[in-house]
C-alpha positions in Angstrom: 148.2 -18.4 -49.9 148.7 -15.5 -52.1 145.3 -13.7 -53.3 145.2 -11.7 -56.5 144.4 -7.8 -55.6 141.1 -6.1 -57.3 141.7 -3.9 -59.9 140.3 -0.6 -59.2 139.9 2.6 -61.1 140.0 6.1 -59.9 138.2 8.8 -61.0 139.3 12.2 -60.9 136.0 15.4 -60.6 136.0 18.8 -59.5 135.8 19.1 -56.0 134.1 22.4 -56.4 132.4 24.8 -58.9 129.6 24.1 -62.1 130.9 20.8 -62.7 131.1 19.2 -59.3 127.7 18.1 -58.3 126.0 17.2 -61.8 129.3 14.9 -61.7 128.9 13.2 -58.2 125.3 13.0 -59.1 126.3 11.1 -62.4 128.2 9.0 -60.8 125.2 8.3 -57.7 122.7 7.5 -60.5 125.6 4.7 -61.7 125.0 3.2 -58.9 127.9 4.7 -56.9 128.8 4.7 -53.6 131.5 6.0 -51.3 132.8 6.1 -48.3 134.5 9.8 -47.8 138.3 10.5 -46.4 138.8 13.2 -43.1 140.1 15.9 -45.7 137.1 14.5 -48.4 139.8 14.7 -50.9 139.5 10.8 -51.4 136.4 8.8 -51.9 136.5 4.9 -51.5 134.2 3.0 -53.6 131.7 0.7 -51.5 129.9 -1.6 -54.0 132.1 -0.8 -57.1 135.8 -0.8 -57.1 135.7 2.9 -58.5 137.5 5.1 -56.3 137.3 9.2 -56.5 139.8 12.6 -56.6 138.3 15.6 -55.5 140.7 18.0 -57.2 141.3 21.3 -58.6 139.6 21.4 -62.9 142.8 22.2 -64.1 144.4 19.3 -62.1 142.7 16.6 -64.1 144.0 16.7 -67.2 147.5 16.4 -65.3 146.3 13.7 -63.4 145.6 11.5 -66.4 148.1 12.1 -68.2 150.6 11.4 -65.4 149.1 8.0 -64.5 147.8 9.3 -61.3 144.1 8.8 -62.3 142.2 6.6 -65.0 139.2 8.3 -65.7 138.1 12.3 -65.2 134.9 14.4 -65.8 135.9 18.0 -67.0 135.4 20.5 -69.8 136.0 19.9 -72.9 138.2 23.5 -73.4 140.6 22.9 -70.4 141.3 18.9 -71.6 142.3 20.4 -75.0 144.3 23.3 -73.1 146.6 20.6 -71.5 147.0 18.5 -74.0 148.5 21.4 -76.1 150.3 22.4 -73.6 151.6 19.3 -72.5 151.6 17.0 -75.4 151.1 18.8 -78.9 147.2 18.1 -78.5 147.5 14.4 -78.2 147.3 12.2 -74.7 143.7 11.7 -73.3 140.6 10.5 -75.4 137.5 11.4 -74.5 135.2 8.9 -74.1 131.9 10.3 -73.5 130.4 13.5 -73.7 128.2 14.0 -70.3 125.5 16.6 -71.8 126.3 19.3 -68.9 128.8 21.9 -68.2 127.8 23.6 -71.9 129.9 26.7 -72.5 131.2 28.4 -75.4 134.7 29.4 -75.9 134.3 33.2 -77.9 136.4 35.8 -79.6 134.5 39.2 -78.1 135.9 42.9 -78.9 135.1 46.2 -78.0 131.5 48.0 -78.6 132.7 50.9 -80.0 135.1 48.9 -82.7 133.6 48.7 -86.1 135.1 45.0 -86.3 132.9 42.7 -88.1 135.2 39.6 -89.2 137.8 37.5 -87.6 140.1 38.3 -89.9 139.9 41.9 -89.0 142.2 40.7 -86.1 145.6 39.7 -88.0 148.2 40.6 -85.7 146.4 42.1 -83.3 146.4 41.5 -79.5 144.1 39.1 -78.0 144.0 38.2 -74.2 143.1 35.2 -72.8 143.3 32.2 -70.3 143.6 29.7 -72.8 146.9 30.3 -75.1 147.1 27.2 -76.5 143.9 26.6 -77.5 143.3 30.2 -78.9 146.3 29.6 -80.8 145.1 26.6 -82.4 141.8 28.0 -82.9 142.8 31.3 -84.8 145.3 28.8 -86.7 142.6 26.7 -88.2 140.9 30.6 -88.9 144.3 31.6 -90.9 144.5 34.0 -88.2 147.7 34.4 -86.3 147.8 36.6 -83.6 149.8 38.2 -80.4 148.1 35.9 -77.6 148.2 37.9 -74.2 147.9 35.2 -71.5 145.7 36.3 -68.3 145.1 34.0 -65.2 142.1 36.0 -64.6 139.8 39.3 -65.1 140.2 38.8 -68.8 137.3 41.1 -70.4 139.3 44.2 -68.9 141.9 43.8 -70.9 140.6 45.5 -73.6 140.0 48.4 -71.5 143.4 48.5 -69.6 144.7 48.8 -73.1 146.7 45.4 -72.8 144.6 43.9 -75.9 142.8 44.6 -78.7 140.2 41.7 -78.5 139.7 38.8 -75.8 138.9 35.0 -76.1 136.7 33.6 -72.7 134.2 31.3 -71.5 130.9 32.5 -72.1 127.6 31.4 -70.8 125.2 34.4 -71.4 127.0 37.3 -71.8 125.6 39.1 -69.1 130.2 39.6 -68.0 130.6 40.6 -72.1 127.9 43.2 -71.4 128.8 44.9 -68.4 132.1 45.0 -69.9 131.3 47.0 -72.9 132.2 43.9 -75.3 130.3 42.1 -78.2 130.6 38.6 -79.1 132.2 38.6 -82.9 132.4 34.4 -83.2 132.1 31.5 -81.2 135.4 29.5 -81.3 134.6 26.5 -79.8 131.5 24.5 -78.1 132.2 22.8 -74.9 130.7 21.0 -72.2 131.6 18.2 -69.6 132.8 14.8 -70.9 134.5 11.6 -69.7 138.0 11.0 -70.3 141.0 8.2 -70.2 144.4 8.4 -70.7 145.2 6.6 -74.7 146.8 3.9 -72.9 145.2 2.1 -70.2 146.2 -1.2 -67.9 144.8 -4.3 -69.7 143.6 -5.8 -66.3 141.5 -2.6 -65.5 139.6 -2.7 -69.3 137.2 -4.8 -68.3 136.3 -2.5 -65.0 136.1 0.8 -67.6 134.1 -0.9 -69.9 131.6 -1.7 -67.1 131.2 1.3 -66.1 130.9 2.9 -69.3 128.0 0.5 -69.6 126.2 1.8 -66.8 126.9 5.3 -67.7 125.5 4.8 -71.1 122.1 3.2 -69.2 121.8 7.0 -67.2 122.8 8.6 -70.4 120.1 7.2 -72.2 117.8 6.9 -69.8 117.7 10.6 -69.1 117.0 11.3 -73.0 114.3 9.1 -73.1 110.6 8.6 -72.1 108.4 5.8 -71.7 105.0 6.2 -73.6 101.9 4.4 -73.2 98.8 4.9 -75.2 95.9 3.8 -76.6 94.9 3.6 -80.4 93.3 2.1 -83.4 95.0 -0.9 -84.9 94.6 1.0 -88.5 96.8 3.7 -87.0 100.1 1.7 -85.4 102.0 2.9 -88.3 101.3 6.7 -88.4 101.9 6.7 -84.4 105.1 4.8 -84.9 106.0 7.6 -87.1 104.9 10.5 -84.9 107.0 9.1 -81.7 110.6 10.4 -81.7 113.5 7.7 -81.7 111.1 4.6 -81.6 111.8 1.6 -83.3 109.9 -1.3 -82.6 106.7 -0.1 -80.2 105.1 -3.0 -78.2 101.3 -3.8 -79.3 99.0 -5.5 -76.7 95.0 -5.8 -77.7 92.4 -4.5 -75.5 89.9 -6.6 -73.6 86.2 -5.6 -75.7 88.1 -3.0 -78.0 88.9 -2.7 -80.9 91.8 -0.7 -79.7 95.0 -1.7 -78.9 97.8 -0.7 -76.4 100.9 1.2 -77.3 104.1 1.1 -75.6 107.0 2.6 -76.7 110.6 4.3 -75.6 111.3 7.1 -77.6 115.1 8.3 -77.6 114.7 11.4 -78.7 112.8 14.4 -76.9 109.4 14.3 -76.7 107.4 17.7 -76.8 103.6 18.7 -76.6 103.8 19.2 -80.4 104.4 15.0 -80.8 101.8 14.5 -77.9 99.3 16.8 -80.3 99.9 15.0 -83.0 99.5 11.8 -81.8 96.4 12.9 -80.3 95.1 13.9 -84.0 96.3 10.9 -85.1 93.6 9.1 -83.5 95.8 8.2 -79.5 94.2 8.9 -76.3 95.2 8.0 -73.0 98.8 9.3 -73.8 101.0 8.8 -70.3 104.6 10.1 -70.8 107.0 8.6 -67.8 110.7 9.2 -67.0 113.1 6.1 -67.7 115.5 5.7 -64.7 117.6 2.9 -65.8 118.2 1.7 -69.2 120.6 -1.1 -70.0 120.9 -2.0 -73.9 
């Protein structure tokens, strides 16, 4: 008798670098586990049919688009870099952003140039690793430009005299610095996100769609808090105010009080200011807990 085979998905992460850990850990706290390959190039999923690709960051973008894989964590900059490259900017979707991996994509000049607007830069020579998305970027500017493409070592450029201006990752400028160059804009805003080729196998939706479930529970879960507090009944609306995100806080009375019980998630951050405020407000007993899990 013939059995039906599993559909599995396969995810494609860095195998090394900024984005390769906070993504394996992602994917841990989903609930995800593997067995590893000799070459630990190729993870088999355990209790989940989700397999992983360790590979290269400028590999995944590639991979999806050729079919190879279904899903892939990388930056947002090098998914728009392939897909201009590759297919006029169209191809992959992303489908959620993963809240690590933030970098900005900047335009940066000389020190000593008295350069103080974008447009300052018509026609001039700007270096960088990123061609197509510079490209597009300067577009939407009105900016065109001669777009020096460098595999690597980009902030010399300027100095070797092979452009007039560079556009690069930056984190905190520390490389600018040392390099005699000033940030003049910020370009783009990047970070890590989850994405899936436009088209996708209609017996493996319902697996994606699974795991997008759980990775919404870490998501959320990691920007929220569980609060518990005590409070007077006359104050349950104020307090609901003061907590960030909350919608509908759970009230239980208090044995011989005229207090009641507070708990609440809040969605939102949760700072000493709102814990100060609630604490004018008439709350004491304020305990503030991590959420691991959280399934809507």
């Amino acid at each position: 008798m013939e059995t039906t085979k599993q559909p599995r998905l396969r995810v494609a992460i860095q195998k090394s670098g900024r984005l390769s850990e906070s993504s394996q850990s992602l994917l841990r706290n989903c609930g995800l586990r593997f067995a590893r390959s000799k070459d630990k190039l190729f993870w088999y999923g355990i209790d989940f049919p989700v397999d992983l690709l360790l590979v290269r960051d400028d590999d995944i973008p590639r991979m999806l688009l050729e079919g190879v894989c279904e899903l892939g964590i990388v930056g947002e900059n090098i998914a728009r870099e392939a897909m201009l490259e590759r297919n006029g900017g169209q191809g992959l979707t992303a489908l959620r952003q993963l809240g690590f991996g933030g970098c900005r994509l900047s335009l940066a000049v000389p020190e000593n140039l008295e350069i103080e607007d974008i447009s300052e830069l018509q026609g001039k020579r700007i270096a960088t690793s990123y061609p197509g998305l510079t490209r597009a970027l300067l577009k939407e500017r009105g900016v065109q430009a001669r777009i020096v493409e460098l595999s690597g070592s980009v902030e010399i450029a300027p100095a070797l005299g092979t452009a007039d201006a560079i556009v690069d990752l930056v984190s905190t400028g520390t490389t600018l610095r040392a390099n005699h160059l000033r940030e003049l804009q910020v370009l783009f805003e990047s970070q890590a996100a989850l994405y899936a080729p436009e088209a996708l196998a209609e017996e493996k939706i319902p697996l994606q769609k699974r795991l997008l479930a759980r990775l919404d529970g870490v998501i959320s879960a990691a920007e929220s808090k569980y609060v518990m507090l005590h409070a007077p009944r006359e104050a349950v609306e104020e307090i609901t105010e003061l907590l960030p995100g909350v919608e509908h806080p759970t009230l239980l009375p208090l044995e011989n009080s005229s207090r009641i019980a507070i708990h609440a998630v809040c969605r939102e951050g949760l700072f000493w200011e709102h814990l100060e405020a609630l604490k004018a407000a008439g709350a004491s007993a304020i305990l503030v807990l991590p959420v691991e899990k959280m399934l809507a």
